[in-house]
KELOKE-558742 format. One record per residue (C-alpha): x, y, z; residue in three letters; residue number from 1. Coordinates in steps of 0.5 Angstrom, whole numbers, plus 500, padded with zeros to 3 digits. Layout:
# residues N
<rec><east>X</east><north>Y</north><up>Z</up><code>ala</code><pos>NUM</pos></rec>
...
# end
This chain:
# residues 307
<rec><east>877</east><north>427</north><up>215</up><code>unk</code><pos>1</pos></rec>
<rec><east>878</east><north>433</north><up>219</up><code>unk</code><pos>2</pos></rec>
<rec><east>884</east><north>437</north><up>221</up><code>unk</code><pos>3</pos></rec>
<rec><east>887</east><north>440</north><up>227</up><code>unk</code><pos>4</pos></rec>
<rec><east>883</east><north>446</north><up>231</up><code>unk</code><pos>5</pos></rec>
<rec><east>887</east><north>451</north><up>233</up><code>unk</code><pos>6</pos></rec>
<rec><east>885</east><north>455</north><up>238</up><code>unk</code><pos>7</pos></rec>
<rec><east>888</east><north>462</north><up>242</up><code>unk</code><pos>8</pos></rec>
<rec><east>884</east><north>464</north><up>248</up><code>unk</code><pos>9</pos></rec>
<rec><east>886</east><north>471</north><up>252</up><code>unk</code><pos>10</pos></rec>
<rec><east>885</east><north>470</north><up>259</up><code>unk</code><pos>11</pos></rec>
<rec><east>881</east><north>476</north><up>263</up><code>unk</code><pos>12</pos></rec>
<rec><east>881</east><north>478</north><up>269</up><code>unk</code><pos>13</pos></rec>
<rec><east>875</east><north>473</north><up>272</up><code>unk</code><pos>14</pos></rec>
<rec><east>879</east><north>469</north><up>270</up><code>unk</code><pos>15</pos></rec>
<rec><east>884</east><north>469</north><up>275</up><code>unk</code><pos>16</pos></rec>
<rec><east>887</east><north>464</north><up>279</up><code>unk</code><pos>17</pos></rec>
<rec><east>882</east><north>459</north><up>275</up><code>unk</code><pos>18</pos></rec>
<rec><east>884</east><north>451</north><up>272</up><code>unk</code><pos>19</pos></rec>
<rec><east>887</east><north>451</north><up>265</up><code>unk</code><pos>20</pos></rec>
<rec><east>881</east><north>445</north><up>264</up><code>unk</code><pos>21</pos></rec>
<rec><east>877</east><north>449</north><up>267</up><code>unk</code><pos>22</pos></rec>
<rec><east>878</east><north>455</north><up>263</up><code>unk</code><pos>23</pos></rec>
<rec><east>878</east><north>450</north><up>257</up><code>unk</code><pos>24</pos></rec>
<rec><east>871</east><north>448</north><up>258</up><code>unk</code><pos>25</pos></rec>
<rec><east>868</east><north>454</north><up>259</up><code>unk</code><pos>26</pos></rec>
<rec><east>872</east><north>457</north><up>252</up><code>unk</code><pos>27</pos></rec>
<rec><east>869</east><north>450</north><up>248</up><code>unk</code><pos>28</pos></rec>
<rec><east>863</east><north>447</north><up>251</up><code>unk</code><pos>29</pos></rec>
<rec><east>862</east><north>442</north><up>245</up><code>unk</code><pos>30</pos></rec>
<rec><east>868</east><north>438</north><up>248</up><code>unk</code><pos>31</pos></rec>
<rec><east>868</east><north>435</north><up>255</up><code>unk</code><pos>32</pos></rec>
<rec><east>871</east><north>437</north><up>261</up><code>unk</code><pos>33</pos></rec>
<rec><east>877</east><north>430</north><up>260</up><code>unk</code><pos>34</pos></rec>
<rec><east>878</east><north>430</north><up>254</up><code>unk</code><pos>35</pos></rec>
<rec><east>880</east><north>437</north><up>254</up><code>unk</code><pos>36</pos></rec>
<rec><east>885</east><north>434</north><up>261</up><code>unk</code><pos>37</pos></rec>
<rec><east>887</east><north>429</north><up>256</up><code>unk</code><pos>38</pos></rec>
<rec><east>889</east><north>434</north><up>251</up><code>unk</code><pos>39</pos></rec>
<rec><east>893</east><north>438</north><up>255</up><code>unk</code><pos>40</pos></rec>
<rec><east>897</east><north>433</north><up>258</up><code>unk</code><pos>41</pos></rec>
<rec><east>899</east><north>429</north><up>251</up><code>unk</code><pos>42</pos></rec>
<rec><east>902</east><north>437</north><up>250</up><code>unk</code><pos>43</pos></rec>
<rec><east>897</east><north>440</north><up>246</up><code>unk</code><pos>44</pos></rec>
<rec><east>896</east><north>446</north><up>251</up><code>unk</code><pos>45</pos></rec>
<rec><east>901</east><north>452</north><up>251</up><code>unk</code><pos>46</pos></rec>
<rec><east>899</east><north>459</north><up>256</up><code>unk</code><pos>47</pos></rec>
<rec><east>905</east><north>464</north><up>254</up><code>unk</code><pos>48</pos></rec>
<rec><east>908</east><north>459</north><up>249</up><code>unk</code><pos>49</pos></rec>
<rec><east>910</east><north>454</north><up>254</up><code>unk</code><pos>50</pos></rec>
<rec><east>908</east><north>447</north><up>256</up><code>unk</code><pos>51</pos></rec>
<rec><east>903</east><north>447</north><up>262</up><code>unk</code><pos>52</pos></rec>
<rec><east>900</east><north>441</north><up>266</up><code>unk</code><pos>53</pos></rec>
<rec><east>891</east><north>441</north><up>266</up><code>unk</code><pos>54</pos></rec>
<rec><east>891</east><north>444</north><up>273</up><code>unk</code><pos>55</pos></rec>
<rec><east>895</east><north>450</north><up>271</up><code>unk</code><pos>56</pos></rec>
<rec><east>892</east><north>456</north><up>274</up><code>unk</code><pos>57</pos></rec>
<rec><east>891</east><north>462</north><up>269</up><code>unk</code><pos>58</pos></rec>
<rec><east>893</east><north>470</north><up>271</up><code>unk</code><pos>59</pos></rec>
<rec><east>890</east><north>476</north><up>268</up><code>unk</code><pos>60</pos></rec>
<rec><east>892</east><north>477</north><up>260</up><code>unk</code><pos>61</pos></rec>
<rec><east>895</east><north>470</north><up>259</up><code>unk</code><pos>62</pos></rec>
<rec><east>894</east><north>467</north><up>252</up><code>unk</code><pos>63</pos></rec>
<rec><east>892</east><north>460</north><up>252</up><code>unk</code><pos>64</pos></rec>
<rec><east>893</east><north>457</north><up>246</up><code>unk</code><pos>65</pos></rec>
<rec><east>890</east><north>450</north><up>244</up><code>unk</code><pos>66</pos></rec>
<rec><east>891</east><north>444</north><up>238</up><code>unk</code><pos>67</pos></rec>
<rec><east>885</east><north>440</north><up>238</up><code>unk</code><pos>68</pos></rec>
<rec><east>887</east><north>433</north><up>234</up><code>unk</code><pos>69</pos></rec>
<rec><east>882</east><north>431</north><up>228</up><code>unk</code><pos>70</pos></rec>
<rec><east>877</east><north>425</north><up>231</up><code>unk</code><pos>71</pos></rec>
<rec><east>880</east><north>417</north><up>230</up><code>unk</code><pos>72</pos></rec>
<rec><east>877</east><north>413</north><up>225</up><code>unk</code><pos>73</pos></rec>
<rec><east>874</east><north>408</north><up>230</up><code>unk</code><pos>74</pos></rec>
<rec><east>878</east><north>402</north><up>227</up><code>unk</code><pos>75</pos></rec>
<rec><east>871</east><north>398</north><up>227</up><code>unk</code><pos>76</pos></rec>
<rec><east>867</east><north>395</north><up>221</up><code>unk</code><pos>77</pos></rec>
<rec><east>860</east><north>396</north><up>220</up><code>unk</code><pos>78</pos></rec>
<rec><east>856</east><north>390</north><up>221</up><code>unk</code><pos>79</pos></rec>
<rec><east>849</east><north>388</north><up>218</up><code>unk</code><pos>80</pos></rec>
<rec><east>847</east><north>386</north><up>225</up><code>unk</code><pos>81</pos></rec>
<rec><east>839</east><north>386</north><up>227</up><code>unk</code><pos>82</pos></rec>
<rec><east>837</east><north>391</north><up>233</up><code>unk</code><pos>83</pos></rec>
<rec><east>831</east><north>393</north><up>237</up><code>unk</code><pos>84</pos></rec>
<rec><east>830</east><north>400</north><up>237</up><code>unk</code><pos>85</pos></rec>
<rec><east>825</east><north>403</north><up>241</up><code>unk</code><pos>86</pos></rec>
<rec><east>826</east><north>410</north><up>239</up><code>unk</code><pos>87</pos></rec>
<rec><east>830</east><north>414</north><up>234</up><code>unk</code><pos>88</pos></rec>
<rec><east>830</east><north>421</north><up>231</up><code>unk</code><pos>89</pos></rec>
<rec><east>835</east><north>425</north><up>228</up><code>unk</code><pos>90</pos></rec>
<rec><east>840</east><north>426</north><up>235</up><code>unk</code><pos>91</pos></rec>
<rec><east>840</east><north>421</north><up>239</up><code>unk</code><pos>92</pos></rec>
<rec><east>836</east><north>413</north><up>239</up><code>unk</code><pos>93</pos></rec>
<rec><east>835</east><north>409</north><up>244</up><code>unk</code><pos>94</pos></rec>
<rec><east>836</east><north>400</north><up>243</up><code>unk</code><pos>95</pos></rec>
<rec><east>833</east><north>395</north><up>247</up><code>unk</code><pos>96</pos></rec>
<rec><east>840</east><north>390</north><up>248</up><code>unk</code><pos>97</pos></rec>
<rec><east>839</east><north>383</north><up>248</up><code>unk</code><pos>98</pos></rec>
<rec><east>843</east><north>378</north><up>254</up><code>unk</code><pos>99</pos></rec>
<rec><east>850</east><north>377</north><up>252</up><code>unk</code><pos>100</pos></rec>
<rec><east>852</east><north>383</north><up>246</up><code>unk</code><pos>101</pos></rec>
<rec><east>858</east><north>386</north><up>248</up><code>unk</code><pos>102</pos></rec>
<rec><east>857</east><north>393</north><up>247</up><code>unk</code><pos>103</pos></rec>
<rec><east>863</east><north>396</north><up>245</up><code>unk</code><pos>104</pos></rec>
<rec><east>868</east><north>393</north><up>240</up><code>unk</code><pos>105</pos></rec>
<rec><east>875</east><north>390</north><up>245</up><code>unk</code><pos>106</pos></rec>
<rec><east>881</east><north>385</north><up>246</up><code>unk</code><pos>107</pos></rec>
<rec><east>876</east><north>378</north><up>244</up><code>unk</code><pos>108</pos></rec>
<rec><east>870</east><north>382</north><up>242</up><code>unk</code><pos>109</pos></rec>
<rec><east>873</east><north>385</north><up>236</up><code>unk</code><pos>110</pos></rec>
<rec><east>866</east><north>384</north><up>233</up><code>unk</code><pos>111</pos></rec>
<rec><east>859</east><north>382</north><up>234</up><code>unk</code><pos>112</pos></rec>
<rec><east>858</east><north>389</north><up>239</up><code>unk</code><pos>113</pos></rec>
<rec><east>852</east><north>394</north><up>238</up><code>unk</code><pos>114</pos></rec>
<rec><east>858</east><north>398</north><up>236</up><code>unk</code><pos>115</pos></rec>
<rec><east>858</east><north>395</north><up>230</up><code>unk</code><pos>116</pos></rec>
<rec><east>851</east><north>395</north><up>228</up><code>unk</code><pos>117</pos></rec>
<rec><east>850</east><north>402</north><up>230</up><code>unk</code><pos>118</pos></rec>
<rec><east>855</east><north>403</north><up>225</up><code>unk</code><pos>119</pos></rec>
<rec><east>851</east><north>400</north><up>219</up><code>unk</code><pos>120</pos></rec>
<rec><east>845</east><north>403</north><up>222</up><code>unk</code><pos>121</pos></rec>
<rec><east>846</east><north>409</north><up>223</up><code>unk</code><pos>122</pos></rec>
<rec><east>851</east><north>409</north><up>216</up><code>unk</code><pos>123</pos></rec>
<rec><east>856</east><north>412</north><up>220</up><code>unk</code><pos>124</pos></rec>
<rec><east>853</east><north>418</north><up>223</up><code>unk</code><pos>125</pos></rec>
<rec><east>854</east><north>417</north><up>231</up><code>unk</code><pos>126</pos></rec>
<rec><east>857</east><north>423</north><up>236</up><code>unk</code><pos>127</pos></rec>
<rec><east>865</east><north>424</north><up>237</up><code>unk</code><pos>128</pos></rec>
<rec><east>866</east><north>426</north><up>242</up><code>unk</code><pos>129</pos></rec>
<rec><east>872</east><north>425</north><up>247</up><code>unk</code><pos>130</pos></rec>
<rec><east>876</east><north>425</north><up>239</up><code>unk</code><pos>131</pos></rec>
<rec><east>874</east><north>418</north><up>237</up><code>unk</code><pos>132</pos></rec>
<rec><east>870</east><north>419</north><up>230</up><code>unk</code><pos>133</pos></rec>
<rec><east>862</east><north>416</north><up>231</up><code>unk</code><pos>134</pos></rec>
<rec><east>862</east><north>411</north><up>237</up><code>unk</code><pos>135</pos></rec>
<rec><east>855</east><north>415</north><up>240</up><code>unk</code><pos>136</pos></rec>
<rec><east>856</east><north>411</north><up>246</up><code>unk</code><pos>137</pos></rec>
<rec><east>852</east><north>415</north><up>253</up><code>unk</code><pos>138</pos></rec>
<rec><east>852</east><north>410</north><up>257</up><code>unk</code><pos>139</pos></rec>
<rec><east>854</east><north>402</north><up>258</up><code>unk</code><pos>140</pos></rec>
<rec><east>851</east><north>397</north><up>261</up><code>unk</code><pos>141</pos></rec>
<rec><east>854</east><north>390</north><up>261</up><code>unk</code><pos>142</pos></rec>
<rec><east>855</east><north>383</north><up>256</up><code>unk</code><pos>143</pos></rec>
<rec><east>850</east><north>379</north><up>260</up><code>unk</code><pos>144</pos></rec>
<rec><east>846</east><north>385</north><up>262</up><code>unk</code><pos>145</pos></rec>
<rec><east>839</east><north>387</north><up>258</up><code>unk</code><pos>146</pos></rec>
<rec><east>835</east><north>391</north><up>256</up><code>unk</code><pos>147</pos></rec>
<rec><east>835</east><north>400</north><up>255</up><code>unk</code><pos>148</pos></rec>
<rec><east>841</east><north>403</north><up>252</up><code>unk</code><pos>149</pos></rec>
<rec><east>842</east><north>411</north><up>250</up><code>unk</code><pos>150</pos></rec>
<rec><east>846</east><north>412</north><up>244</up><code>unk</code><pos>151</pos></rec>
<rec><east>847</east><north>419</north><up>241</up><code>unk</code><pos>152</pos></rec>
<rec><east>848</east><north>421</north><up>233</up><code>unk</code><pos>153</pos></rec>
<rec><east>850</east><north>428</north><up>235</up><code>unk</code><pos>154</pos></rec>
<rec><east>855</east><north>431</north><up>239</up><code>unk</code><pos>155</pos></rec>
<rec><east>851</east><north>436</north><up>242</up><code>unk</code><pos>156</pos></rec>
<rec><east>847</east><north>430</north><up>244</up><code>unk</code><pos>157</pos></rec>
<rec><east>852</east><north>427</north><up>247</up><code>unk</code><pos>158</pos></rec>
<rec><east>854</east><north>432</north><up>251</up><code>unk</code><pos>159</pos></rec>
<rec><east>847</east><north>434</north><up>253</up><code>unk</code><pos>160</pos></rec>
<rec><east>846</east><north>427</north><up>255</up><code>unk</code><pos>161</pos></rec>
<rec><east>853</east><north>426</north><up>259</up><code>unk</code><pos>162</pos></rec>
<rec><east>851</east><north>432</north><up>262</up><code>unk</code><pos>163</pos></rec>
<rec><east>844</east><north>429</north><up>265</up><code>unk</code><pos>164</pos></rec>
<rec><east>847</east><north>423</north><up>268</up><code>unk</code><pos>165</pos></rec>
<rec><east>853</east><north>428</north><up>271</up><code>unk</code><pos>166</pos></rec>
<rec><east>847</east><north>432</north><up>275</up><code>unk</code><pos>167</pos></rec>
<rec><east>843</east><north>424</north><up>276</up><code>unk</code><pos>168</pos></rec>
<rec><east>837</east><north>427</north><up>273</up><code>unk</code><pos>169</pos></rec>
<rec><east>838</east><north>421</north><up>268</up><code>unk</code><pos>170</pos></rec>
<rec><east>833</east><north>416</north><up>271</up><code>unk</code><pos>171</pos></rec>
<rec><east>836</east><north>409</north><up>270</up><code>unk</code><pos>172</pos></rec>
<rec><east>831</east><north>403</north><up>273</up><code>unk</code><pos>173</pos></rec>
<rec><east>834</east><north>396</north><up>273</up><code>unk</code><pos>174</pos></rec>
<rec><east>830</east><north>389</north><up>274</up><code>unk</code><pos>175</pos></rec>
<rec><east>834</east><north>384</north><up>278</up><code>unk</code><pos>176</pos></rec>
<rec><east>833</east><north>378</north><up>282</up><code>unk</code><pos>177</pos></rec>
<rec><east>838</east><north>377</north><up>288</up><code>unk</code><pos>178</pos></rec>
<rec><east>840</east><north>372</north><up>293</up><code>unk</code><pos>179</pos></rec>
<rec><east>836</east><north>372</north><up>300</up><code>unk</code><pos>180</pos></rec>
<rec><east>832</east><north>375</north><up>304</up><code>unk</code><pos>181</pos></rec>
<rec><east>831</east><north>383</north><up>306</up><code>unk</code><pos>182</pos></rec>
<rec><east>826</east><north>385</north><up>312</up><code>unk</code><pos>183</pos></rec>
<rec><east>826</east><north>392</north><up>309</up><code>unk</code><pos>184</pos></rec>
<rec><east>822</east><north>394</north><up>304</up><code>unk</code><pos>185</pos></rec>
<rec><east>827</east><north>399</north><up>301</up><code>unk</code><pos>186</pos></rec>
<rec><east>834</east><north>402</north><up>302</up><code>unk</code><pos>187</pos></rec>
<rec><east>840</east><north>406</north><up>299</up><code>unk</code><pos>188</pos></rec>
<rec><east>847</east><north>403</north><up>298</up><code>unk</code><pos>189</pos></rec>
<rec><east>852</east><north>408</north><up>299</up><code>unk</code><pos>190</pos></rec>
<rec><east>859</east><north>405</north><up>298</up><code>unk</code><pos>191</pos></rec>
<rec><east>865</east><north>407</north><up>293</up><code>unk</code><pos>192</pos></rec>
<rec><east>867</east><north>403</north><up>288</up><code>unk</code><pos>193</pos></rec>
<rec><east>874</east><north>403</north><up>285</up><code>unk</code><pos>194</pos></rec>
<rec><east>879</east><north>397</north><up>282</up><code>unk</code><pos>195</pos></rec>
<rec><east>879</east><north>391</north><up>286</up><code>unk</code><pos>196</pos></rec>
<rec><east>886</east><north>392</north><up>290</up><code>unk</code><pos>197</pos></rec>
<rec><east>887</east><north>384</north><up>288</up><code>unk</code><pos>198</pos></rec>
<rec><east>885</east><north>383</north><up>282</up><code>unk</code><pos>199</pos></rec>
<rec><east>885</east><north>389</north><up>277</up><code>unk</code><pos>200</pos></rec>
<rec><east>879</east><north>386</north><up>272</up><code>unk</code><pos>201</pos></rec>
<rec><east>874</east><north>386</north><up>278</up><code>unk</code><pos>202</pos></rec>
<rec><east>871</east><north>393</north><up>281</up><code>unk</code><pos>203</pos></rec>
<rec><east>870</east><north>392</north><up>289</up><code>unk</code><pos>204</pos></rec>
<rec><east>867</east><north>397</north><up>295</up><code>unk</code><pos>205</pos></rec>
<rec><east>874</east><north>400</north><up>297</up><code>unk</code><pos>206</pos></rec>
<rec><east>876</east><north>406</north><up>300</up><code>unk</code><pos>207</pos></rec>
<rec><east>882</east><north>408</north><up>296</up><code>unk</code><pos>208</pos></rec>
<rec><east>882</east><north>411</north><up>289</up><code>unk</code><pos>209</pos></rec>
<rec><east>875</east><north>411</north><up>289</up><code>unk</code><pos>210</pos></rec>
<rec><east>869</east><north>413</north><up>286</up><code>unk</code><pos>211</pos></rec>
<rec><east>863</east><north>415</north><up>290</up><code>unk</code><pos>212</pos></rec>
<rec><east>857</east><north>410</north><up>288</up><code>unk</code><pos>213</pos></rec>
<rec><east>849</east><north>410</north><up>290</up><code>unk</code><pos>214</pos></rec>
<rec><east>844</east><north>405</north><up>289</up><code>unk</code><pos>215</pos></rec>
<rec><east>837</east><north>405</north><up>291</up><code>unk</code><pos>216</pos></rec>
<rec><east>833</east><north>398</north><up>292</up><code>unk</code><pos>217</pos></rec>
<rec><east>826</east><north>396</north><up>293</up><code>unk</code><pos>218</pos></rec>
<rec><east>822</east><north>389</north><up>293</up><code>unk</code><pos>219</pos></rec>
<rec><east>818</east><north>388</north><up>288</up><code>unk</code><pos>220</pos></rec>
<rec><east>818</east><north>380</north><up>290</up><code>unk</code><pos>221</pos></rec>
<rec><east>819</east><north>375</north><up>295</up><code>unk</code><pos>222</pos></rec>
<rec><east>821</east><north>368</north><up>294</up><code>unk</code><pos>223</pos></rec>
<rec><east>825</east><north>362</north><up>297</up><code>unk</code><pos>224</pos></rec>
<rec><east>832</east><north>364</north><up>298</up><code>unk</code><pos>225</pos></rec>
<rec><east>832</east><north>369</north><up>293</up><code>unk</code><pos>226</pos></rec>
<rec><east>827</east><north>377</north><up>292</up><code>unk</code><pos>227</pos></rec>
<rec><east>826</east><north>380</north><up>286</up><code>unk</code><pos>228</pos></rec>
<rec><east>829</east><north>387</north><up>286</up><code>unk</code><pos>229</pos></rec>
<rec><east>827</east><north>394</north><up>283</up><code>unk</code><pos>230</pos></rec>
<rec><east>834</east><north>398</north><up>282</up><code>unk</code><pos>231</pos></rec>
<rec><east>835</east><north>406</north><up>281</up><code>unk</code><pos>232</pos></rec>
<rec><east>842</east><north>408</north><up>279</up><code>unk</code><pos>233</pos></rec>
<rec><east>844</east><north>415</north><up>283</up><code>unk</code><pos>234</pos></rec>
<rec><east>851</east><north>413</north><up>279</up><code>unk</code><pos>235</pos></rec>
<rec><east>854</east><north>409</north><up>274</up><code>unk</code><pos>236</pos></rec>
<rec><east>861</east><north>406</north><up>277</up><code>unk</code><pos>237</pos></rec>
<rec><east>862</east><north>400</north><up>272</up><code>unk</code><pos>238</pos></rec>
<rec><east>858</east><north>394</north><up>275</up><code>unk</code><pos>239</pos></rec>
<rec><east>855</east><north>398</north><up>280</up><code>unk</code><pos>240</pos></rec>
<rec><east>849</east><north>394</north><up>281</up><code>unk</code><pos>241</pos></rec>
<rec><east>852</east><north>387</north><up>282</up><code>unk</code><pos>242</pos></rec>
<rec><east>858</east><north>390</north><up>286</up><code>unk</code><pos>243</pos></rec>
<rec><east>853</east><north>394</north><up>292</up><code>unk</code><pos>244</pos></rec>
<rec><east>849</east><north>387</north><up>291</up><code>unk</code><pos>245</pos></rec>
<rec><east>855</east><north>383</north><up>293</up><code>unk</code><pos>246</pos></rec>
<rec><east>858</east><north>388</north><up>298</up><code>unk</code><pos>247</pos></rec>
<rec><east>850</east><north>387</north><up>302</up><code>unk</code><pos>248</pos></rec>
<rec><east>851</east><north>380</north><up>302</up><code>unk</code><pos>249</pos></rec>
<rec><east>846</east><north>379</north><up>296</up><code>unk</code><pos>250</pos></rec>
<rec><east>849</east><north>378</north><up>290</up><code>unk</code><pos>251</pos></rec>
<rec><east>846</east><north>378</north><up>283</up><code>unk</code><pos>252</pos></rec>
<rec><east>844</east><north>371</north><up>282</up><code>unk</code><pos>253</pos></rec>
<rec><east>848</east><north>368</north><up>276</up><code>unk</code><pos>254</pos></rec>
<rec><east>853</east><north>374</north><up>277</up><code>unk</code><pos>255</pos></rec>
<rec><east>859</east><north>369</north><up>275</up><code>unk</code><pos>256</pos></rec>
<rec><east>864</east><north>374</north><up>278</up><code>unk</code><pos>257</pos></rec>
<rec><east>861</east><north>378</north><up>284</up><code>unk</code><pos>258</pos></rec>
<rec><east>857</east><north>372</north><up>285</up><code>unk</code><pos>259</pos></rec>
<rec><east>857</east><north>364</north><up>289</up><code>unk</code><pos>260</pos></rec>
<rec><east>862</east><north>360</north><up>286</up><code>unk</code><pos>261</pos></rec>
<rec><east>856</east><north>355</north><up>284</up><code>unk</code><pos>262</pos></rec>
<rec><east>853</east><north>359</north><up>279</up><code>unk</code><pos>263</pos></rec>
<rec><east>845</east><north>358</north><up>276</up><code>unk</code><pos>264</pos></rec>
<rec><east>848</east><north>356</north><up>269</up><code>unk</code><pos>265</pos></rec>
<rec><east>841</east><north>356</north><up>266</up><code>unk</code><pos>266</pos></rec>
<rec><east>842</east><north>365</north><up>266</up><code>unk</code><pos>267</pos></rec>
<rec><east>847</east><north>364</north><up>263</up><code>unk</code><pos>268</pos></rec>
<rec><east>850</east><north>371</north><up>266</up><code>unk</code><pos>269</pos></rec>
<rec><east>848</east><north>374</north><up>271</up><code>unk</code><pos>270</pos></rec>
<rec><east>840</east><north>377</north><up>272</up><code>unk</code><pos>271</pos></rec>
<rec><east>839</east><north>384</north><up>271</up><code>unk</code><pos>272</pos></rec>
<rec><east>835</east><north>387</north><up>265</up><code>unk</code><pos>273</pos></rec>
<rec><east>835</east><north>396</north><up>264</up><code>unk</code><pos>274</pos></rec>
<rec><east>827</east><north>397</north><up>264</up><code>unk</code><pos>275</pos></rec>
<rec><east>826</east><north>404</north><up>264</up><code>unk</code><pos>276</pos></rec>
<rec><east>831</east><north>410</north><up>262</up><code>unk</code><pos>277</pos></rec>
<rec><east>829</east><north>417</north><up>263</up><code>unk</code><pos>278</pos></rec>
<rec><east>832</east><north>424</north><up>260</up><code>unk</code><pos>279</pos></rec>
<rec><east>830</east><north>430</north><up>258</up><code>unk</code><pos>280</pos></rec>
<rec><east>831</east><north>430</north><up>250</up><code>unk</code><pos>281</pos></rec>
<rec><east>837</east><north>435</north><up>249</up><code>unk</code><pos>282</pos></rec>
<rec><east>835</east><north>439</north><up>243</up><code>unk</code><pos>283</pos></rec>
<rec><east>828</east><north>439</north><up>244</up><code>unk</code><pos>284</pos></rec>
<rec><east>828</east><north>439</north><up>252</up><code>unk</code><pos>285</pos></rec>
<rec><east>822</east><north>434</north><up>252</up><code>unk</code><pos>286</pos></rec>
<rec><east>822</east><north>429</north><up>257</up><code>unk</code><pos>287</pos></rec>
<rec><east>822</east><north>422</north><up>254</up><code>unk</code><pos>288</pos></rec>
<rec><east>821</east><north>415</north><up>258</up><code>unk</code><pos>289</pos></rec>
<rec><east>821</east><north>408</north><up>255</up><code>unk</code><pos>290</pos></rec>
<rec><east>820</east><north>401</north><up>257</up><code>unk</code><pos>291</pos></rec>
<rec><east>823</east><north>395</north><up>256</up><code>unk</code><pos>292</pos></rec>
<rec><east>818</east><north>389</north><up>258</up><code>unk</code><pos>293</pos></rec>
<rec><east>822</east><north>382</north><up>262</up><code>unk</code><pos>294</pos></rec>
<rec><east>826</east><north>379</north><up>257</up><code>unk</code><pos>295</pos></rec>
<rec><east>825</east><north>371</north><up>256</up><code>unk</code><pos>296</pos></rec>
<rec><east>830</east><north>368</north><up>261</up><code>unk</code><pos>297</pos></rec>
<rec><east>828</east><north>372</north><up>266</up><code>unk</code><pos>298</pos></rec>
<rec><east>821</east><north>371</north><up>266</up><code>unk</code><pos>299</pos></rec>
<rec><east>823</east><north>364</north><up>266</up><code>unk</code><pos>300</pos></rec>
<rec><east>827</east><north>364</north><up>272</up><code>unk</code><pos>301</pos></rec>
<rec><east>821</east><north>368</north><up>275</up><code>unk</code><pos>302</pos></rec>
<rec><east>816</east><north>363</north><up>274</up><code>unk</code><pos>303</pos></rec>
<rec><east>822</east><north>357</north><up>276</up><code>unk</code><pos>304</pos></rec>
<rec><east>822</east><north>361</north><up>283</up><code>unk</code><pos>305</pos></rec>
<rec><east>814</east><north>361</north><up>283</up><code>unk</code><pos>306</pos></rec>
<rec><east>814</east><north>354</north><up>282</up><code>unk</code><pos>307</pos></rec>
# end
């Protein structure tokens, strides 16, 4: 395994005034920008041989030096576990996860997880970025929630992905099938999405230590006392789409934590499925979109509905 990067950068006269963090990123642009604040505030940054915090602000002729620790070891185990993979090359691959796989390994999920699959596919060649060795995980969506996932095998596919959904020219298009009726054809939420003031395992639209958070909408369907949904992220706040949902008044049907306290057992989780994703290709610069047709359970619920 790799040891630690020792850095010493001179800071110029352009510099002046600017965030060590900043400064930082645009001296190491293969590290993202809170990694780099990470490292920083665990003491690995010296500006003049002292201690600074991130939000340091340079002058003219100040030497930053930088320890980047060696990437962790990922403490998961390869896992012979069959995926659909809708793309792969070299960089970066993209898989269609089924209905309730957790994605990354955590307390009660150690494993099972597409982390763990991907680790045996891809014989450990995933990105590590953020100092952890080969996770390759861009985005996540949800244990009940189908379908597209980006996954990157390189680190500069990482960060050329990242940066994609920072900009939102990362398109993100969800199915869904939510309680009530809309007059409207279409329509934007824009409510910040934070930590439930209350209970700390739920996110909620709240003013206070928030994120800013959009989701656009339109009517694909109309059924008795439910309508089907075509969603397009602007952001990606974790539960973003069934929190926004809940906030106007129609919850995702069978969400168990955003929805009515009867759940539709029969979806065993709520109804949400990543159709479509799109994005520039980071090494080619070839823009790429891949489908992803309704899944089983959701298309028997539709054909319920109908009936």
């Amino acid at each position: 395994m790799p040891g630690d990067e020792r850095f010493d950068f001179l800071a110029g006269g352009e510099h002046e005034g600017t965030r060590l963090d900043r400064f930082l990123q645009e001296m190491l642009p293969g590290h993202s920008r809170s990694f780099l604040q990470k490292i920083v505030e665990e003491g690995h940054a010296e500006v003049n041989g002292k201690a600074v915090s991130k939000n340091f602000k340079l002058s003219a002729g100040d030497v930053v030096h930088l320890e980047v620790p060696a990437p962790k070891e990922l403490d998961v185990l390869p896992e012979d576990i069959p995926l659909d993979i809708v793309y792969e090359d070299s960089d970066l691959l993209v898989v269609n996860k089924p209905k309730g796989m957790v994605v990354h390994p955590a307390p009660g999920n150690p494993s099972g997880t597409l982390v763990n699959a991907l680790l045996f596919h891809c014989k450990g060649r995933l990105s590590g970025i953020n100092g952890v060795l080969r996770p390759g995980i861009v985005h996540r969506i949800d244990k009940d929630t189908s379908g597209l996932l980006m996954v990157a095998k390189s680190d500069q596919a990482h960060l050329g992905l990242a940066e994609q959904i920072q900009a939102h020219s990362f398109d993100r298009i969800y199915e869904t099938v939510v309680y009530g009726g809309f007059k409207e054809d279409e329509g934007t939420v824009n409510a910040p999405i934070g930590r439930h003031p209350a209970d700390r395992k739920k996110m909620a639209v709240t003013p206070s230590h928030s994120r800013e958070a959009m989701t656009h909408f339109e009517v694909v369907e109309r059924f008795t006392g439910f309508t089907r949904l075509r969603v397009k992220l602007e952001t990606g706040r974790t539960h973003q789409i069934r929190v926004h949902m809940a906030y106007i008044g129609h919850p995702v049907a069978g969400d168990p934590v955003y929805g009515p306290k009867k759940i539709i057992s029969e979806l065993d989780g709520q109804c949400l499925h990543a159709g479509r994703i799109g994005f520039t290709h980071p090494l080619t610069g070839e823009r790429m979109t891949f489908e992803s047709a309704l899944p089983e359970y959701f298309v028997r619920f539709i054909k319920k509905l109908k009936g």
